[in-house]
Structures are given as structure tokens and as C-alpha cells.
GUPA-442522 format. One line per field, with one value per residue (C-alpha): residue number from 1; residue in one letter; x, y, z. Coordinates in steps of 0.5 Angstrom, whole numbers. Layout:
<sites>
torlo = [NUM ...]
selo = [a ...]
c1 = [X ...]
c2 = [Y ...]
c3 = [Z ...]
</sites>
This chain:
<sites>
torlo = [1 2 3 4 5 6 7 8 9 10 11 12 13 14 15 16 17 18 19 20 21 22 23 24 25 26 27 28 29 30 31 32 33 34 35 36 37 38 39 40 41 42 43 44 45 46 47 48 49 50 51 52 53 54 55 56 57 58 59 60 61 62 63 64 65 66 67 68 69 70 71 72 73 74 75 76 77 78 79 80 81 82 83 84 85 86 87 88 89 90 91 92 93 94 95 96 97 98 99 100 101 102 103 104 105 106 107 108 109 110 111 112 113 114 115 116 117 118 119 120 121 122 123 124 125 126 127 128 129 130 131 132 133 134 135 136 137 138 139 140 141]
selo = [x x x x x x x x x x x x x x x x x x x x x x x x x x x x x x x x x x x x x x x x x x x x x x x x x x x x x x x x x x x x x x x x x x x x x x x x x x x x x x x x x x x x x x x x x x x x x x x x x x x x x x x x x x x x x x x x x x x x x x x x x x x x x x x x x x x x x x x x x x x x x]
c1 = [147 149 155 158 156 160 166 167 166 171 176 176 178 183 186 184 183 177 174 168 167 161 157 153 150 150 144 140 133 133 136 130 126 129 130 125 125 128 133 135 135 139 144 143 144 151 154 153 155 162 163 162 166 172 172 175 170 170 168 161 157 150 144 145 138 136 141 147 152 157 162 166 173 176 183 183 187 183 189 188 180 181 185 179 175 179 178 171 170 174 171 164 165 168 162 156 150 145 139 143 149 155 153 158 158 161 165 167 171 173 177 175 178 178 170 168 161 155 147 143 137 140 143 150 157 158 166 169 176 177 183 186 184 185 180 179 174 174 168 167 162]
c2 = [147 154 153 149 153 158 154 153 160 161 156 159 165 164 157 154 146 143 136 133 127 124 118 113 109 102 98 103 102 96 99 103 97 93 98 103 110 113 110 111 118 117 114 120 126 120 120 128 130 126 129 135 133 132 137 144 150 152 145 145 138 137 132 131 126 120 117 120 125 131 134 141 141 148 149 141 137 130 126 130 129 120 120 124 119 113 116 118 110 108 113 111 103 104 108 103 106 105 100 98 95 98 102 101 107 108 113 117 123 127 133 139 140 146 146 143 145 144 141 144 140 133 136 133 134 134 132 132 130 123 121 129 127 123 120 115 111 107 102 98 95]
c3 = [475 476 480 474 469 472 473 466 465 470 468 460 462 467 464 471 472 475 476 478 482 482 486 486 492 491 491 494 492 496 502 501 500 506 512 509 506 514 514 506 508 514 509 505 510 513 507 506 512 511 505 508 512 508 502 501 502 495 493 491 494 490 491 482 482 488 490 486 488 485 488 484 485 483 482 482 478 476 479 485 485 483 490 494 491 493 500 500 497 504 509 507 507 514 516 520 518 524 522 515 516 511 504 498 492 485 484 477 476 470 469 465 458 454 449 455 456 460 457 461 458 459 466 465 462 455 455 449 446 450 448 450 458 464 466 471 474 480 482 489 490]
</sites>
């Protein structure tokens, strides 16, 4: 993920905060399995639309693999990037997806901590220093 990779090169040089929210549909194989492949695509499309929606232009939202989802949060404090979650988890369980019904997802959010990098290989954060961040992670389901 390019963008990332230049965040945290962003983020060492000028001493900026970033954090990433990631999300993970809840049970959407069998939304897939139930209601069939059309209509998990438009929960897809729904929910992305929303979070485009509600975020910020210099935030970055990316499909990471099915049915999980990252958002980059420049300039973003974990703490400010936790109660975005919180309002996303909100305005998704409102939303009626036509044909399913009410979809749920998890969410977790961590903040960028200097050593911070990223393993292009496994295509995941490589945090390091637990104990040094805040991080929180808000479940529904």
C-alpha cells in the first residue's frame, strides 16, 4: 500500500500523527451465501459510499482483501481516529441495505508510533512498542 508507505515516511520526517481504522464486515460470507453475490457487492459499494462520505479528502479509504477495509488518517490522533470508528459502527447498523436487512462490522484502530513500519510482504502494519501506544479497539457485533 503505497499510500501508507508514504505516511509513515511523511510522519518521520515531520513528527506528524497518523492512525489507521481498519473494518471488517461482520458475517459476510453468509450475506454472500443467503442473499447472493449481488447483493453482498451492494453492501460493499453502500458502506463505501458512506465512509466516503464522512471522511476527510486527505484521508485514504482502501479495499485491504473481501470484505475488510482501511482508512488512512493523516494528521489524526488515535483517540480522534477511535470516535470516527465509533461513528461509522453507528451510521452502518442504521443503514437498511435493500434485500439483507441491517449489516454489522468490527472495527480496530491503531496509532502510528515512531519504528513504526510497514511489511509489504505480509501487506500488514508491523507495530511495535505496545506498551508506548494507545490503542483501542471497538467490537460490535
Amino acid at each position: 500500500m503505497p499510500k501508507l508507505e508514504e505516511e509513515i515516511e511523511r510522519a518521520r520526517r515531520a513528527g506528524r500523527e497518523f492512525s489507521l481504522t481498519m473494518l471488517d464486515i461482520d458475517r459476510f460470507k453468509s450475506i454472500n451465501d443467503h442473499f447472493g453475490h449481488n447483493a453482498g457487492d451492494l453492501v460493499l459499494k453502500s458502506m463505501a459510499e458512506m465512509i466516503k462520505n464522512r471522511i476527510r479528502k486527505i484521508d485514504t479509504l482502501a479495499r485491504w482483501s473481501g470484505e475488510e477495509f482501511v482508512i488512512l488518517l493523516p494528521d489524526t490522533t488515535v483517540n480522534k481516529a477511535a470516535v470516527l470508528a465509533e461513528e461509522l459502527w453507528e451510521s452502518l447498523s442504521r443503514m437498511a441495505m435493500p434485500g439483507v436487512g441491517s449489516v454489522t462490522a468490527s472495527f480496530g484502530v491503531a496509532g502510528y508510533c515512531p519504528g513504526d513500519t510497514f511489511d509489504a510482504k505480509g501487506r500488514r502494519p508491523d507495530v511495535r512498542g505496545q506498551s508506548r501506544r494507545q490503542e483501542l479497539c471497538a467490537v460490535h457485533a
